[in-house]
N, C-alpha and C positions, 0 to 999 in steps of 0.2 A: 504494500500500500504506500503512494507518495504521498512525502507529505510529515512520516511521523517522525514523533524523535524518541530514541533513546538514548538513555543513561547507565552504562553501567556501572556497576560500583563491588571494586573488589575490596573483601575485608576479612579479618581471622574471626572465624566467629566459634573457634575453640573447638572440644572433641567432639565430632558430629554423632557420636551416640549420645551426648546429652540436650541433642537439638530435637524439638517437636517443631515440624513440617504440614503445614495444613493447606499444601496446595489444590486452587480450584480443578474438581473435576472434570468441567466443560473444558478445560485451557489446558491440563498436565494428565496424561495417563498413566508416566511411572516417573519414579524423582532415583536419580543413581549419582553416585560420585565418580569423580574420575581422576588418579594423583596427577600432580605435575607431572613426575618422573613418565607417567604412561603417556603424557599428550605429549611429550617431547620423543617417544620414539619412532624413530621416520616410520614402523610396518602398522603405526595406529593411523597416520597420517594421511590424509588422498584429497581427489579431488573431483568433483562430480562436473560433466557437462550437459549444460541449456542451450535449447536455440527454441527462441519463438517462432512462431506461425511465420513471421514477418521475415525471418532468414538470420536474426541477429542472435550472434551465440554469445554464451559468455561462462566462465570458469566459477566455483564457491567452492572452498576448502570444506571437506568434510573429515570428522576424527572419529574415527569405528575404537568398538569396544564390546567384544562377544556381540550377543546381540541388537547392543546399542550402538545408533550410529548419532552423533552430535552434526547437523546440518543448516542450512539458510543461515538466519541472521541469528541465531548461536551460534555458529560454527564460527560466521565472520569477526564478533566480535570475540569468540577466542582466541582466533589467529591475531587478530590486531593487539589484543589482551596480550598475548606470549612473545611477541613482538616487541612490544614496550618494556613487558618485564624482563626478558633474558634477550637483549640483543646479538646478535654471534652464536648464542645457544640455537633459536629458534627460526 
């Protein structure tokens, strides 16, 4: 959708078994973690391709994980996220 914005916002928010998670149902089917260490390994790594109706393609980084796959605009603000945080790393 054009037009919106987001914000994201990284933070430590401590040992996630002591987190209670009340994601909406309409919006999130399953909530998973994923360490750094794994999003930094190139074989979690990929990249998916689009081309609209109209002929224009275009690349989004997606990060697999068994059978989760992190993609669209989560995936991008990961990469841009891992990018900032570990430069040379990522």
């Amino acid at each position: 959708q054009h037009g919106m914005t987001v914000a994201p916002v990284v933070a430590n928010l401590g040992p996630l078994e002591a987190l209670t998670l009340n994601p909406n149902p309409d919006e999130v089917e399953e909530v998973f973690t994923l360490p750094l260490a794994h999003l930094l390994r190139e074989e979690n790594q990929g990249y998916t391709h689009f081309r609209t109706a109209s002929g224009y393609g275009y690349t989004l980084p997606v990060f697999l994980n068994g059978p989760h796959k992190v993609w669209g605009l989560t995936a991008i603000v990961t990469e841009l996220t891992l990018e900032l945080l570990l430069p040379g790393r990522y």
